[in-house]
C-alpha positions in Angstrom: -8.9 8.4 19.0 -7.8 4.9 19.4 -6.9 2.5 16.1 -9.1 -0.9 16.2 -7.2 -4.2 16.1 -8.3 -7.5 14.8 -7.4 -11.1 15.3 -6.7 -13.3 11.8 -9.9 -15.1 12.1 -11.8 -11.7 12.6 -14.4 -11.7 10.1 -13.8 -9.2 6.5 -17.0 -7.5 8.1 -15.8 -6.2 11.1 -12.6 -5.0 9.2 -14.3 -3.0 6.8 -16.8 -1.4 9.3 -14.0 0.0 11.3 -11.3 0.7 8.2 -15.0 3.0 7.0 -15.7 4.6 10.6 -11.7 5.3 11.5 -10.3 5.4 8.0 -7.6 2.7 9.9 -7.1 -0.6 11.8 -4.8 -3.6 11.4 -5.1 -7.2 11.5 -2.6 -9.2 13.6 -0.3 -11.8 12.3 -2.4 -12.1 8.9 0.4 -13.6 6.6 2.2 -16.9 8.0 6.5 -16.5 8.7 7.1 -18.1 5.5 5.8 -15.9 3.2 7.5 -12.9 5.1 10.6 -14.6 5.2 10.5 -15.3 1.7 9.7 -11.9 0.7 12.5 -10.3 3.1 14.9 -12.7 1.3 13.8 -11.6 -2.6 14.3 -7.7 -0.8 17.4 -7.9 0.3 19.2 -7.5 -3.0 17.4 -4.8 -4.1 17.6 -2.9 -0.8 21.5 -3.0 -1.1 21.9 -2.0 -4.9 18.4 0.0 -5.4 17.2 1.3 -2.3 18.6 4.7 -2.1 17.7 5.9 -5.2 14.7 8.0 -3.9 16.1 9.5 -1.0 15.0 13.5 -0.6 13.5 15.5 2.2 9.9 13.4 1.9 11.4 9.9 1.8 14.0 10.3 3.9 17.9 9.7 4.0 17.9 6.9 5.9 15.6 5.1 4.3 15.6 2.1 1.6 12.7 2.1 -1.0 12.4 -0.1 -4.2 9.6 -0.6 -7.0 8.9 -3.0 -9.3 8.5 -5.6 -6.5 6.3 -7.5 -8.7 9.3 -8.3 -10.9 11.4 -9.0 -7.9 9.5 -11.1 -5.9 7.2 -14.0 -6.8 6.4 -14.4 -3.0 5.0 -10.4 -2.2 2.3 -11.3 -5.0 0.6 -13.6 -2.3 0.3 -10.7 -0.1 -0.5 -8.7 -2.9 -3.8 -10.3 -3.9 -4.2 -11.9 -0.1 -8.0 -12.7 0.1 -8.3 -9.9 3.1 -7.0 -7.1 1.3 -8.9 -7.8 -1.8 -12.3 -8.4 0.1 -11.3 -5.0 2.1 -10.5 -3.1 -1.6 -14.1 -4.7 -3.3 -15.8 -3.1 -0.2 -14.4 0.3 -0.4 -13.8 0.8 -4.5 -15.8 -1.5 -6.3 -18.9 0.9 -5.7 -17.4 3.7 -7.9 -15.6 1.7 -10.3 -15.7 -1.8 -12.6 -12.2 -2.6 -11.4 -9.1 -1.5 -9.4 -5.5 -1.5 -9.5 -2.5 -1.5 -7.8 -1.7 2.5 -7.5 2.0 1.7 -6.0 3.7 -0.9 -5.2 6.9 -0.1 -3.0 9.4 -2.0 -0.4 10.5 0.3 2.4 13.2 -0.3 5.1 13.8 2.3 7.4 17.5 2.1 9.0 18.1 3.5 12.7 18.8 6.8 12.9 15.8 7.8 10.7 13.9 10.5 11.4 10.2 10.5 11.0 8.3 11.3 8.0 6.2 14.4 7.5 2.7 13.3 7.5 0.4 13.3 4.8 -2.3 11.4 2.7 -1.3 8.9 -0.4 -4.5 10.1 -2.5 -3.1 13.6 -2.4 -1.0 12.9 -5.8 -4.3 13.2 -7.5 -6.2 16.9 -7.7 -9.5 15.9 -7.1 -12.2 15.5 -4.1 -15.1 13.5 -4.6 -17.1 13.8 -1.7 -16.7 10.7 0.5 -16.0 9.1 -2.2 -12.3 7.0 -1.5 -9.9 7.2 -4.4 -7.5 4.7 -3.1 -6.9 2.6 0.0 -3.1 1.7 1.5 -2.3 -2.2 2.6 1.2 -2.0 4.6 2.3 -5.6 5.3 4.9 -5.7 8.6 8.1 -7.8 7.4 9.3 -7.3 10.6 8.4 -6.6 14.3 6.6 -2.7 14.1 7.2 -0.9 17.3 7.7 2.1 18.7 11.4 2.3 18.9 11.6 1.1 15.3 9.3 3.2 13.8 6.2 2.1 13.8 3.9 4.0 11.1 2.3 6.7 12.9 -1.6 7.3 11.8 -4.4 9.8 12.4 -7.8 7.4 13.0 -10.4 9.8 12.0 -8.4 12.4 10.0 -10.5 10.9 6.7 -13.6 12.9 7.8 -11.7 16.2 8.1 -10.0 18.6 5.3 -7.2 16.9 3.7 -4.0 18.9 5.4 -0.6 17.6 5.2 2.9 19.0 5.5 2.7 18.9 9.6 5.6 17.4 11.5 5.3 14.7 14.0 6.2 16.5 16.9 3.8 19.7 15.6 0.8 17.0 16.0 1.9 14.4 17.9 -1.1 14.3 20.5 -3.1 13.3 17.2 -1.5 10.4 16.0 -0.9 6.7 17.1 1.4 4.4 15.9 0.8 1.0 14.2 2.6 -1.2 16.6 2.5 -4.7 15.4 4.6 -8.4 14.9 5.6 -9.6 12.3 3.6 -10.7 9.2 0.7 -8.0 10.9 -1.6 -5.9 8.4 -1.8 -2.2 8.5 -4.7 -1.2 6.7 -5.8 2.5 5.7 -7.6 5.0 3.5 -6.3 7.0 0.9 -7.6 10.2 2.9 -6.6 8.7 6.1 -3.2 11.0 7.4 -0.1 8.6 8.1 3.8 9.0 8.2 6.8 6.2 9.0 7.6 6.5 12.2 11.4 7.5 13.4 13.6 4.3 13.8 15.5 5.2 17.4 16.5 1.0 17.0 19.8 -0.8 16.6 18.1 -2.8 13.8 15.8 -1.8 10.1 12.1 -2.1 9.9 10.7 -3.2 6.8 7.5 -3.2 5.2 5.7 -3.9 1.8 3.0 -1.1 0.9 0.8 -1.0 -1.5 -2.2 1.0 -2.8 -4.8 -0.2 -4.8 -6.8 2.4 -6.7 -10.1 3.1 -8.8 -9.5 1.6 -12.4 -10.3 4.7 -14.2 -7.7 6.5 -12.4 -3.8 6.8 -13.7 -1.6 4.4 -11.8 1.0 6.0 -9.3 3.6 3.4 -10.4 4.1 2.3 -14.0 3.7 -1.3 -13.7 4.0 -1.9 -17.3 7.7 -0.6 -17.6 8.8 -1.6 -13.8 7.9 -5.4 -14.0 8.9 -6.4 -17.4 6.3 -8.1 -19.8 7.3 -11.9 -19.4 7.6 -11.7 -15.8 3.6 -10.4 -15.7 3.1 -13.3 -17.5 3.9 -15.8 -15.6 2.2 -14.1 -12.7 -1.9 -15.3 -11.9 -4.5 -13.6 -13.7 -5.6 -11.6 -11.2 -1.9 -9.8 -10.5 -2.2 -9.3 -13.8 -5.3 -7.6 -14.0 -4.7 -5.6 -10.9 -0.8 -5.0 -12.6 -3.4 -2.9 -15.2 -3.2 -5.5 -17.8 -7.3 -5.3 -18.2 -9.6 -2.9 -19.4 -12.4 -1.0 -16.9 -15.6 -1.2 -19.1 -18.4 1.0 -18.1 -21.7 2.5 -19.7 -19.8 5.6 -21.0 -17.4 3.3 -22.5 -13.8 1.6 -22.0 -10.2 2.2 -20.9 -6.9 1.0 -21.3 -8.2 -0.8 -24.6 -5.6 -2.5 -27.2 -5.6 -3.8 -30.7 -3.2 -6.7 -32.0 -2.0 -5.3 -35.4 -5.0 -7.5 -37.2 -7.6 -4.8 -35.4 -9.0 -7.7 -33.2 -8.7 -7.1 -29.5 -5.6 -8.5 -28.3 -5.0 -10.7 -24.9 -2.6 -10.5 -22.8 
């Protein structure tokens, strides 16, 4: 099964119609060079001092990761809240919740020599099916060139209509999956349900990418935005960061979550 690209100036209808038929597809050259180059600049510290932190079998050991990007860089928050993703997230969510918010948040650079990932679905960390009902869908933003060689994510376009299964290895399903190929500044979009894993980098040079989930509101965020971006930093970022950050309450008939009193009992603001 083939994954469906779109040109920029494709309309948000024809991206969510195929993201809901093939659970994946990916928008070309969505962000312009400077806000790429910007956020590649705020990464680089954090790559070097931060990145290996989370290296195991499932992440990899040639591969950088950091959180709290939010905190570290004032330029990913425009891909963050980009109009496309958010009109793609209101499309798919917003029918099973108030509100939604960033699951995880996470820079990754995969160096050469990596191998590739095991594949598997991001909604699997919670223990719950709901039908068709999508718990979560992925944005992954291309800071650099994605191609085969460097590791272009590999996906499964139609895996979200079949059984959740993960734990296969690329080359023990490899007829099933296509990779994300894709310049620069490129959107990868895909479901929660939809089966995925970074690609092996067999490059001279890093791949890097921002990904991020965004989730139903009533469900526990992946990433603990409260404690990775500190409090004044949220602050100064636009009210909707901060509401998909967590810093809001979802409100529904059966009643509200993520409520919080200032020590006077009224409802406090953030």
């Amino acid at each position: 099964m083939k994954m469906q690209y779109f040109e920029a100036d494709a309309s948000d209808h024809e991206v969510i119609e195929a993201l809901q038929r093939d659970g994946v597809c990916v928008v070309l050259n969505q962000a312009p060079a400077e806000i790429i180059d910007a956020v590649n600049a705020d990464f680089r510290a954090p790559f070097d001092e931060l990145g290996r932190l989370d290296e195991d079998d499932f992440n990899g050991y040639k591969t950088l990761r950091i959180a709290g990007v939010l905190g570290v860089s004032r330029a990913a928050a425009d891909l963050v809240e980009h109009p496309r993703v958010l009109a793609v997230a209101d499309a798919v969510l917003l029918p099973n919740c108030e509100n939604y918010r960033i699951g995880s948040l996470s820079g990754i650079e995969i160096l050469p020599g990596e191998d590739e990932q095991i594949l598997h679905v991001d909604d699997s960390i919670y223990p719950l099916r709901l039908g068709s009902t999508q718990l979560q869908i992925s944005a992954m933003w291309a800071l650099a060139d994605f191609t085969v060689e460097n590791g272009a994510t590999h996906v499964v376009p139609g895996s979200l209509h079949t059984p959740v299964y993960t734990g296969f290895r690329m080359d023990e399903s490899a007829a099933d999956t296509v990779q994300a190929v894709m310049p620069s500044g490129s959107l990868l979009l895909y479901m929660g349900s939809t089966l995925h894993g970074g690609g092996a980098n067999r490059s001279e040079a890093p791949r890097a990418g921002l990904i991020n989930t965004y989730a139903l509101g009533w469900l526990r965020q992946e990433e603990n935005q409260y404690l990775n971006v500190p409090r004044e930093v949220a602050k100064s970022h636009s009210l909707t960061i901060q509401g998909l950050m967590g810093y809001s309450r979802h409100v529904s008939p059966g009643g509200s979550l993520g409520a919080w009193q200032n020590p006077d009992g009224s409802w406090a603001e953030f």
